[in-house]
C-alpha positions, 0 to 999 in steps of 0.5 A: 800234537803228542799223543799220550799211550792210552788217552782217548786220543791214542784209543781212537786211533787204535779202536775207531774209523771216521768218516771224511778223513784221509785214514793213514794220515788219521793214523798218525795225527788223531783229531781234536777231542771235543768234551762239551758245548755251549752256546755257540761255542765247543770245549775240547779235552784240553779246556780251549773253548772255540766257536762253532762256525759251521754249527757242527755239520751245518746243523746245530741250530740252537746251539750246544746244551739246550736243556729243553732238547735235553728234558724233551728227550727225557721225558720220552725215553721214560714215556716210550724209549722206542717204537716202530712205525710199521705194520700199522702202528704209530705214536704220538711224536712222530705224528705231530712232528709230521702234522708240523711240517705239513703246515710249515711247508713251503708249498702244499704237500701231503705226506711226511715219511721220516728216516735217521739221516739226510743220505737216508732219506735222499736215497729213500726218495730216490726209491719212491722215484723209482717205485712211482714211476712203475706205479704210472706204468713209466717202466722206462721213465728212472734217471736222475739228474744231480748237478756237478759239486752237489751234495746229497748224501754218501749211500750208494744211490744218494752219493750216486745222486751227488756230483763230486769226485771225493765221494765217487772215485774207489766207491764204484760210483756213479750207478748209471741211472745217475747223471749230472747237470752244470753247476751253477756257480758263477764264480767257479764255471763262468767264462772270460768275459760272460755275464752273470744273465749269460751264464745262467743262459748257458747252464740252463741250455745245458740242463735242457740239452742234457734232456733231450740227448738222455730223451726226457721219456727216460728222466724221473726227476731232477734234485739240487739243494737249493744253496749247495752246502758242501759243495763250497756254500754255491750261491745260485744266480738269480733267475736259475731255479726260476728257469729250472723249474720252467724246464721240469715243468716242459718235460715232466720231470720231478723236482726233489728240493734238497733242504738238508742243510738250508731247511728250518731257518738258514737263509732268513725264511723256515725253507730256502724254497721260500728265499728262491722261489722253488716248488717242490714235488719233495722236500728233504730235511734233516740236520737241524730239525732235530738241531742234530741232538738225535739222528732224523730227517724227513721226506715231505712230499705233495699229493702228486707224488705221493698219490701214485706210490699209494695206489701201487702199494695198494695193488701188490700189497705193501710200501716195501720198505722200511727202517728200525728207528724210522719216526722214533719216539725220542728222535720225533719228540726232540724234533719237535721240541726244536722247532717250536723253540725255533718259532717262540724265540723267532731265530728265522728272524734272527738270521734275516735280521743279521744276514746284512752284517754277516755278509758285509763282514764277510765281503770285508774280510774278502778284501785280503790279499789272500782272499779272491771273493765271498759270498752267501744268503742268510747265515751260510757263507763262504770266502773263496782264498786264492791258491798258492802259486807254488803247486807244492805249497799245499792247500791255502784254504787247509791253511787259513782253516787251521789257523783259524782253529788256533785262533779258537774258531772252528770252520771248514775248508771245502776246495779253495773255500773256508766256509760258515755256517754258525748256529741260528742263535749267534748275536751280532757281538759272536759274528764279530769275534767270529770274523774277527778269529778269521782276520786274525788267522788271515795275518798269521798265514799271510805272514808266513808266506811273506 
């Protein structure tokens, strides 16, 4: 790309510093500039339309340009712009977006407290673990297990909390009060010849093991997203949340049900602890229960883990915490604005009515030769590419996703996978033009290769 002195472009290099980027090579390349968006589809400065496969960062659930998202933040800002949520004070927004969640929750719970961000709010749970275990006198009782390749954010307890090495290495993390559990991903971590039913045997062992060596006196609680996203769309066996839950149960150990990415509708039902079978003490949501059109998340949490915090912040006197746009005005109104657009157009319906045609597409787009498998639940999914044989040639999954970008399809790569996550509104038509950019993309590759 030729990069013209003074375009936006060259002014982003010059001025801003991103995220997830090698920053030198940033230095050099720039990155493509998107202008506007529809639907399912991003416009970039050039006017080349693309579809969206990973719905922004998994997160866009009602495409771009809702104008309700849109008249609902307006109305707001003329209403009450901002306001805070501490020293006894409140709004509207924020209180019926919490009062929603409540009863759209999977499980009983009691609370929601709100924050701006998934690593937020993961790191804000992880200091109400910590706060509620000296609130039962449990002074000793402060480790958290993550599991490898999880992802729960990038603050320093959050990205402590996260299993892998991209988000660790240079950054002085893990702290040590972090540790992590198998991953379970059958296809990555199996052994030659072991069975799914084996596998899952296995990493449970692990987990239980992991207690007892660490002493289960010394273990507050366990977090896991219930499909993780970002470590490559890791579709969990069958009967392994149902034996996690067993195992926290044996030991007294919390579970923090990390929904970030599968909250509000991605696997066929409102929360992926639903598709499961997980129980929850917390809930921790964000991305698309504003469809990201204003930063927000939200703890939900149940009485029993709620009601310890209470009663310390009763005995020293305050929660001490707290941030400036927690519950804002705009962000609650937006939120709530979003999930009752959810709800009337049914598009938790609408991906348990298209998950059948999402996944066989992509089980056919798996049988390319430069494809090892796929795999998926709902919308969220993932074609595993097989690696060059020459170490030198680069990353082969970076190669399909930057083919697929020429083709006018935006995904991402993620280790040796190209994984999708289009917004909750997609038709059967886009998932068709969708996997047919990928096909296309697939050919060009192999091709060069040939």
């Amino acid at each position: 790309m030729t990069i013209m002195p003074n375009s936006v472009e060259a002014r982003d290099i010059a001025y801003q510093m991103h995220p997830m980027v090698n920053l030198r090579k940033y230095e050099k390349s720039g990155g493509l500039v998107i202008e506007s968006g529809d639907g399912i589809y991003v416009t970039d400065n050039t006017g080349k339309r693309y579809i969206e496969g990973l719905a922004g960062l998994w997160s866009v659930a009602l495409g771009f340009g809702e104008k309700r998202l849109v008249e609902a933040a307006k109305a707001q800002m003329e209403k009450l712009p901002y306001y805070h949520s501490f020293a006894y004070k409140t709004h509207g927004p924020s209180v019926d977006l919490a009062e929603m969640l409540i009863k759209l929750a999977p499980v009983p719970m009691s609370k929601v407290h709100f924050t701006s961000s998934g690593s937020e709010a993961n790191d804000l749970a992880c200091k109400m673990v910590w706060y509620r275990s000296n609130a039962l006198g449990k002074k000793d009782k402060k480790k958290i297990i993550g599991r490898i390749k999880g992802y729960h954010g990038v603050t320093i307890a959050s990205g402590s909390i996260t299993g892998l090495p991209r988000n660790h290495e240079s950054f002085d993390l893990p702290l040590d009060r972090m540790i992590h559990t198998s991953c379970p991903s059958y296809v990555h971590f199996a052994l030659d010849g072991e069975s799914e039913a084996d596998f899952t045997k296995r990493i449970l062992n692990d987990l239980e093991e992991l207690i007892l060596k660490e002493g289960p006196e010394t273990i507050a609680a366990f977090w896991g997203e219930p499909v993780m996203g970002a470590g490559g769309v890791l579709v969990p066996p069958d009967d392994y949340w149902a034996g996690v839950q067993e195992i926290l149960k044996k030991y007294d150990i919390l579970l923090v049900a990390d929904e970030v990415i599968c909250g509000f509708g991605r696997t066929g039902k409102m929360f992926a602890c639903e598709t499961l079978g997980i129980e929850p003490d917390v809930l921790v949501v964000s991305k698309q229960i504003s469809s990201s059109y204003m930063p927000l998340s939200a703890i939900i949490m149940n009485d029993r883990f709620y009601q310890p915090i209470a009663d310390e912040s009763d005995r020293i006197g305050v929660f001490g915490h707290g941030f400036t746009a927690s519950g804002h005005p705009v962000a609650t109104a937006v939120g709530l604005e979003n999930l009752k657009i959810i709800q009337e157009r049914d598009l938790v319906g609408n991906v348990a009515r298209l998950e059948e045609k999402f996944l066989h597409g992509l089980a056919a787009l798996a049988e390319h030769p430069l494809v090892h498998s796929s795999r998926g639940i709902g919308l969220l999914g993932a074609l595993e590419i097989n690696p060059w044989a020459d170490a030198n040639a680069g990353d082969a999954a970076a190669a399909v996703a930057a083919e697929c970008q020429n083709e006018g399809l935006i995904i991402r790569n993620i280790g040796e996978a190209i994984c999708f996550c289009p917004p909750l509104i997609i038709t059967a038509e886009q998932i068709d033009d969708m996997f047919g950019a990928v096909s296309r993309a697939l050919a060009t590759v192999q091709a060069t290769r040939a």
